[in-house]
N, C-alpha and C positions, 0 to 999 in steps of 0.2 A: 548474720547468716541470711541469705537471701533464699527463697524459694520464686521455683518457675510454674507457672500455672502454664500449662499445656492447654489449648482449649483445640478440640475434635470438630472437625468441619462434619456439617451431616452427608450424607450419600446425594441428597438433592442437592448442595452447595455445589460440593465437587463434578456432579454430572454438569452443573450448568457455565462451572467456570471449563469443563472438558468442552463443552459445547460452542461456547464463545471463542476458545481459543480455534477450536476446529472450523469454525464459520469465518475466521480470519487467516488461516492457514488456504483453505480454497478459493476466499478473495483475493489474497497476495495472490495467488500463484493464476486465479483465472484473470486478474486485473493485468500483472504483469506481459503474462500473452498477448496481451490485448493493446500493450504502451508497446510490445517489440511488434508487431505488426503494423501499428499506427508507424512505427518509427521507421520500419524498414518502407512505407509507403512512402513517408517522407522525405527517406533516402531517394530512390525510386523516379522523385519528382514527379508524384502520381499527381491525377486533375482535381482529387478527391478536396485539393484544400484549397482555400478561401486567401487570393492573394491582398493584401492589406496594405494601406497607405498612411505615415504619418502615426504610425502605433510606435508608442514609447521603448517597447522591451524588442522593437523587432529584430530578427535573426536571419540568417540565410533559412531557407526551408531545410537542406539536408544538416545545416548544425540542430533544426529539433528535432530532426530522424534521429541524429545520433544522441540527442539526448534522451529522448524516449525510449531508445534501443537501450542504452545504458542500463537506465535507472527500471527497465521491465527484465531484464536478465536478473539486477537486483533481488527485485521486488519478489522473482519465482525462487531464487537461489534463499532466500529466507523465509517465503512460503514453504518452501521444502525442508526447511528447518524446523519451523513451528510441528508440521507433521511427525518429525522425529523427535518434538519435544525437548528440544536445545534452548536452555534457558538464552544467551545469549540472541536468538532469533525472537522472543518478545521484545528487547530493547532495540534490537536492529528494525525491527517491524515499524512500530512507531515512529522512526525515524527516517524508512524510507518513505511510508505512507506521508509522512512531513514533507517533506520533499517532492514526491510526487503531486501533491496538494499543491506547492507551489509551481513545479513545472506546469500542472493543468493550467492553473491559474493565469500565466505567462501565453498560456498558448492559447485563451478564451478567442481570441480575432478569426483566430487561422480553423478555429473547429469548435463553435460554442456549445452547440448543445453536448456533445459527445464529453468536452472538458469536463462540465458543468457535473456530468449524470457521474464521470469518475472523480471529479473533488467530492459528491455524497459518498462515494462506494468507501475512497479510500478515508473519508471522517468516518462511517462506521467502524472500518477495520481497527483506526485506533481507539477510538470507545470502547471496541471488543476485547483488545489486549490490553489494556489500562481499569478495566471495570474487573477484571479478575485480581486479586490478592496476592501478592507475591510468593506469601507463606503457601499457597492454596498448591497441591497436585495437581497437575491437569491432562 
């Protein structure tokens, strides 16, 4: 016979895995805005960006509008998830925030500092959803 030891998270536990999740729910969703503007600037052919020579990963300018634009419709459509508490939008989080890490990453030439400041935001974001418990309510 097996017995299950249930163990009770305390009320501080819980408040701070609610907390993390919710400070990654408002990143997605203020980051992604911010990757569909960059991206519809992109489109746009705006002056905003840094044209480059001789860069490895280079792209037309409007295919990273449209991948910026993408992966930030993404990024908000599962920030709006995490808000609604969809388990399913913590594994999709991490893995757009992955993604997006590397889109930035690709795109360091054409907009450095800007990439740079969202490859920290979106490494927080998965910190945030991967430091909470599975088992945890949030």
């Amino acid at each position: 016979m097996t017995t299950t030891t249930h163990h009770r998270r305390s009320e501080g536990t819980l408040a701070v895995a609610g907390g993390l999740t919710a400070f990654a729910a408002v990143m997605l969703v203020m980051c992604g805005m911010l990757d569909i503007f960059r991206g519809i600037m992109a489109i746009a052919d705006d002056e905003v960006f840094i044209n480059t020579r001789n860069y490895v990963f280079q792209f037309d300018l409007t295919s990273w509008g449209w991948i910026h634009l993408g992966l930030g419709v993404v990024a908000m459509a599962v920030g709006i998830g995490l808000v609604m508490k969809a388990t399913w939008a913590r594994v999709m989080g991490v893995g757009v925030a992955a993604l997006l890490i590397i889109a930035n990453f690709l795109d360091i030439p054409y907009q450095p500092f800007w990439s740079v400041t969202l490859i920290a935001l979106y490494g927080f974001i998965i910190w945030a959803l991967c430091v909470v418990q599975p088992d945890e309510t949030y």
